[in-house]
C-alpha positions in Angstrom: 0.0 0.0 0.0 1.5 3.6 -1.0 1.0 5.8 2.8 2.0 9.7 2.7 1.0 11.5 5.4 0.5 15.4 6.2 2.3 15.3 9.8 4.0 13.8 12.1 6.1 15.1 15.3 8.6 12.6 15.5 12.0 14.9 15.3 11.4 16.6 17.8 9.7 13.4 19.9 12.9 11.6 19.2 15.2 13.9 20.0 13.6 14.8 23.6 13.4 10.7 24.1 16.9 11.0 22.9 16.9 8.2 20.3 16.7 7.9 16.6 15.0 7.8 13.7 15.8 3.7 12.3 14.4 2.1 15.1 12.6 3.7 18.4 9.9 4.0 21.0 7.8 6.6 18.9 4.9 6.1 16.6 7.0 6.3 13.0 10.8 5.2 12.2 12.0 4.7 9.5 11.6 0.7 9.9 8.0 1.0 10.6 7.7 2.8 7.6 9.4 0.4 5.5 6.2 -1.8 5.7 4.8 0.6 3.0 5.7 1.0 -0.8 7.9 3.9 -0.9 5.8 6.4 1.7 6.0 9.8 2.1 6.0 11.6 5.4 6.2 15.4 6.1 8.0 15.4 9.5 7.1 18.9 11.6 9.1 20.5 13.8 7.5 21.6 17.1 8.8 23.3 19.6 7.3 23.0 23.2 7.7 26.2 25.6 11.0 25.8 27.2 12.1 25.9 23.1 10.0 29.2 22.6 13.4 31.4 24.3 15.2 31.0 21.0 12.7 29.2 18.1 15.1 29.9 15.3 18.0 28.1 16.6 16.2 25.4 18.2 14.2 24.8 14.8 17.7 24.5 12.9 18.8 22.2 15.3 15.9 20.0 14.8 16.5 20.2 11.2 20.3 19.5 11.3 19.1 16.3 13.8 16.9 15.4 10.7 19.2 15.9 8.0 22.1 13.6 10.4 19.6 10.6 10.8 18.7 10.7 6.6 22.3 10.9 5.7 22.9 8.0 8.5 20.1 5.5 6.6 20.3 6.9 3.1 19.8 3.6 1.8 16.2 4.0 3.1 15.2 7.3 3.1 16.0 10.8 1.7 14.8 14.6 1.9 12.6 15.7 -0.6 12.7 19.1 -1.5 10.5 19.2 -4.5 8.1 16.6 -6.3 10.8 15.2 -8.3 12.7 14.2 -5.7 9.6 12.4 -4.6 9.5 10.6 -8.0 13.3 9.8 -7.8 12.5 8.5 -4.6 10.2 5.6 -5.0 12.4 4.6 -8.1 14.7 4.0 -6.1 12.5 2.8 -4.0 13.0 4.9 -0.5 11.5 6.8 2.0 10.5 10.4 0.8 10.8 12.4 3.6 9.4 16.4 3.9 10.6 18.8 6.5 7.9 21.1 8.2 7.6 23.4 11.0 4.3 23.9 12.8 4.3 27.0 14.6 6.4 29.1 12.8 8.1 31.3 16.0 10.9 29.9 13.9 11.1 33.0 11.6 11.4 35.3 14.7 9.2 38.1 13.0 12.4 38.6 10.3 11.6 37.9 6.7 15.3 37.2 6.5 14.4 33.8 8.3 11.8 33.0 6.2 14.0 32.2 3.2 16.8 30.9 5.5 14.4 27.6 6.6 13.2 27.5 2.8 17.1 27.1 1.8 17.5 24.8 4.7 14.5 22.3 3.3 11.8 23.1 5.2 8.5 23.2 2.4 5.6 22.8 4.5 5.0 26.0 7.3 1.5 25.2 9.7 1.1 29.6 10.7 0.8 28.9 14.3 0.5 26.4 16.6 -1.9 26.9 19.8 -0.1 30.0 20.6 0.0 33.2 19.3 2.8 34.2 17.3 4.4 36.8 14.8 1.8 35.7 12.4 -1.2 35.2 13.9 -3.3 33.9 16.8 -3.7 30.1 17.3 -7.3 28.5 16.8 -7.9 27.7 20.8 -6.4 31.5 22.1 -9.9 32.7 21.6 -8.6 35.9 19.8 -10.7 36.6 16.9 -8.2 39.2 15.2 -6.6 38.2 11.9 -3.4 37.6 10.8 -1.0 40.0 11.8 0.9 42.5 9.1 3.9 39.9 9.3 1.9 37.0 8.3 0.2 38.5 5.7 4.1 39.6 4.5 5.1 36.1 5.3 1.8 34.1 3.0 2.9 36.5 0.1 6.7 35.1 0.7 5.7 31.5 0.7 3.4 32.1 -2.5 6.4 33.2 -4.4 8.9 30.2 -2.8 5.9 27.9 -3.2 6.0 26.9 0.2 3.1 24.9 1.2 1.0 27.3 3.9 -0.8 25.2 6.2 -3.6 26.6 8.2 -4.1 24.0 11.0 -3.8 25.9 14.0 -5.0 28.7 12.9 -8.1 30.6 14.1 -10.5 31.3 11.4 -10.2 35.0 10.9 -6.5 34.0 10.1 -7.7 31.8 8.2 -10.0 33.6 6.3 -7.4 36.1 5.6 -5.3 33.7 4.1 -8.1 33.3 1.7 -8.0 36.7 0.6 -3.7 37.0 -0.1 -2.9 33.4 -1.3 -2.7 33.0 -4.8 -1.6 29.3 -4.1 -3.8 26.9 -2.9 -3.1 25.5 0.9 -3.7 22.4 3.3 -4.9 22.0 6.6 -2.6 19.4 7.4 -4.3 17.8 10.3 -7.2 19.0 11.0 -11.1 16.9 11.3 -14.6 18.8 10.2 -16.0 20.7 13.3 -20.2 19.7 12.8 -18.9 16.1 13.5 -16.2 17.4 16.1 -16.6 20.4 17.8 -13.2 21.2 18.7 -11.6 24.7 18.1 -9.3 22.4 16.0 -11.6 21.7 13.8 -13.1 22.8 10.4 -16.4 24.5 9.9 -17.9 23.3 6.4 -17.0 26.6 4.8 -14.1 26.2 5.5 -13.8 22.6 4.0 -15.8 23.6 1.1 -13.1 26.5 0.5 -10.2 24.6 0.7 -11.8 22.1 -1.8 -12.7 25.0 -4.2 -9.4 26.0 -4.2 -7.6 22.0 -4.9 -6.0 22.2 -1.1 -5.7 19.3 0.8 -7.2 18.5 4.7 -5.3 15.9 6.4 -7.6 13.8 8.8 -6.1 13.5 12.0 -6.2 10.6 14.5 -6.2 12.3 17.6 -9.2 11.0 19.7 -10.4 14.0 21.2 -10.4 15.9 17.5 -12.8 12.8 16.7 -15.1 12.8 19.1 -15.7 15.0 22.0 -15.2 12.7 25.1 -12.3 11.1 22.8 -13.7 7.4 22.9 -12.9 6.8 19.4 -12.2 4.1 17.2 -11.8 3.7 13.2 -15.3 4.0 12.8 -15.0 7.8 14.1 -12.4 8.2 10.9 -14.6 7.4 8.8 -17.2 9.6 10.2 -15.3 12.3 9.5 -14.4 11.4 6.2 -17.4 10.3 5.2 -18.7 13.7 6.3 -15.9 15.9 4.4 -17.0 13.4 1.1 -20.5 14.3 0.9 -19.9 18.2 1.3 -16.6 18.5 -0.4 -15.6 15.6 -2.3 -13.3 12.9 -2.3 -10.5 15.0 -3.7 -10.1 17.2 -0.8 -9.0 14.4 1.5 -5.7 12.9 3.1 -4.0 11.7 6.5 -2.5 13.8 9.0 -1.8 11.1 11.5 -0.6 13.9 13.9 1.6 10.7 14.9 4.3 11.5 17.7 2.3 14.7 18.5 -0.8 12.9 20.4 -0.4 10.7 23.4 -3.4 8.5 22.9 -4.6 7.2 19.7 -8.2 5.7 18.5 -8.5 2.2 19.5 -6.9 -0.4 17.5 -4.1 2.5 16.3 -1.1 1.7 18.3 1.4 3.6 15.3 1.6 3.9 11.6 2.0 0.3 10.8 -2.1 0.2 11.7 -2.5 2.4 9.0 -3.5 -0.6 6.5 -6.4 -0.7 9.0 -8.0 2.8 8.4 -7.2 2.1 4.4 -9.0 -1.7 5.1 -12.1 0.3 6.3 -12.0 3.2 3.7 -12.4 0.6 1.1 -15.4 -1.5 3.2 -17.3 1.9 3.3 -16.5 2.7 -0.1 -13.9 1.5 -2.5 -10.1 1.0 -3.5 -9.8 4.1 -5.3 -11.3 6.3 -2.9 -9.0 4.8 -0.5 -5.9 5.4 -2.6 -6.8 8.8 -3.0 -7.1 9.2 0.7 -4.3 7.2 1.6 -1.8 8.8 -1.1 -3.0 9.4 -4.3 -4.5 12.9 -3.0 -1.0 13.9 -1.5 0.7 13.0 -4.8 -1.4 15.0 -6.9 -1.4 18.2 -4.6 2.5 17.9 -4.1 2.7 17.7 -8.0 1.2 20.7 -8.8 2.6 23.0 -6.0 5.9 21.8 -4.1 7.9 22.7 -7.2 
């Protein structure tokens, strides 16, 4: 089965456990992910508050932790900066791997920094995390202000670096703001529809109809609680969701965010990403192989293709 996913916090969960990246304790390495056909996996870099004193340093060093663990299993996996490193990738059949940051206090409020992490690999920038930041306000600060005048400088940057902008996080103002400067499409990378959910997480239906209209991506994510409200979930509360997001926006819309290494409970029966043949398994019960492929890849490919040039 072909698996890419919109995120997953293992750098940073590794390095705080102190291990690395072929074989550990946390929900993805790269041996786990070997079980799939050439995946692809946008790693995110977040930074917990003790990190916050100096993001931009910290963030590099995350990356350079990264970059150290690829070059030490190159056989298996490598860095993809654009999609035809991607393609390279599974012919020669490895890992593809995508560096993000979620929560970008990385950039420090400088546009200098901006192209700094772009020249250092990073493609995929989530605004804000839960805080707010340089850019923005975070979707559970309750501040209903917009993006701030250096996130609005900073989605114009990404446009022209076609960076991928990634609103999970983000409180709707922000993102509604992001709807009026992007000329690019964007992705909520892991992120569940808020009529099923009502989480500040979550995505209203306008906003999953917009990102539709405008061929971005939403990346279902696993985490109980951003399932259901009193987090007793299962796979059935997946496909909830999806089933959901299907019937108002379309099948085309859709991908996996596992949120993997960034949660500390999963649904039951999801221990890590080798249960991820189980979500696909039910994806194709309730509906069939090809909307599962899309869902579990196919979606990803095509977005990636057109704008991670």
């Amino acid at each position: 089965m072909f698996f890419a996913d919109f995120h997953c916090d293992t750098i940073t969960t590794a390095m705080k456990k102190k291990e690395g990246l072929l074989k550990n304790s946390c929900h993805i390495d790269i041996k786990k992910l070997k079980s799939f056909n050439f995946p692809v996996q946008v790693f995110s870099i977040w930074l917990e508050k003790e990190k916050l004193h100096n993001p931009y340093l910290n963030t590099m060093e995350a990356i350079r932790f990264f970059k150290r663990e690829v070059l030490l299993n190159s056989k298996d996996i490598e860095i993809a900066k654009n999609f035809s490193d991607v393609e390279n990738n599974i012919k020669n059949k490895k890992i593809s791997g995508i560096i993000g940051i979620e929560g970008c206090e990385a950039f420090e409020g400088k546009v200098e920094n901006i192209y700094d992490f772009f020249e250092a690999g990073v493609r995929v920038f989530t605004l804000t995390w839960n805080y707010e930041n340089e850019l923005g306000f975070g979707a559970v600060t309750e501040n209903k202000s917009g993006l701030k005048p250096f996130g609005k400088e900073t989605v114009k940057i990404l446009n022209e670096l076609n960076g991928i902008i990634d609103v999970s996080h983000l409180n709707e103002k922000g993102f509604w703001d992001i709807c009026d400067i992007s000329e690019r499409p964007f992705i909520a990378s892991h992120s569940n529809s808020k009529k099923i959910c009502d989480n500040a997480r979550n995505l209203s239906d306008e906003q999953i109809i917009e990102i539709s209209r405008r061929k971005g991506i939403i990346g279902i994510n696993l985490y109980p609680f951003f399932l259901i409200e009193d987090g007793n979930s299962d796979i059935s509360s997946i496909i909830k969701h999806i089933d959901y997001i299907i019937n108002i926006a379309g099948e085309d819309v859709l991908g996996i965010g596992c949120d993997f290494d960034g949660v500390d409970v999963l649904p039951r029966g999801i221990s890590s990403v080798l249960d991820i043949n189980k979500i696909y398994e039910a994806i194709v019960l309730c509906f069939n192989e090809t909307i599962a492929d899309k869902i579990m890849g196919n979606n990803f490919t095509r977005f990636f293709r057109n704008n991670m040039l």
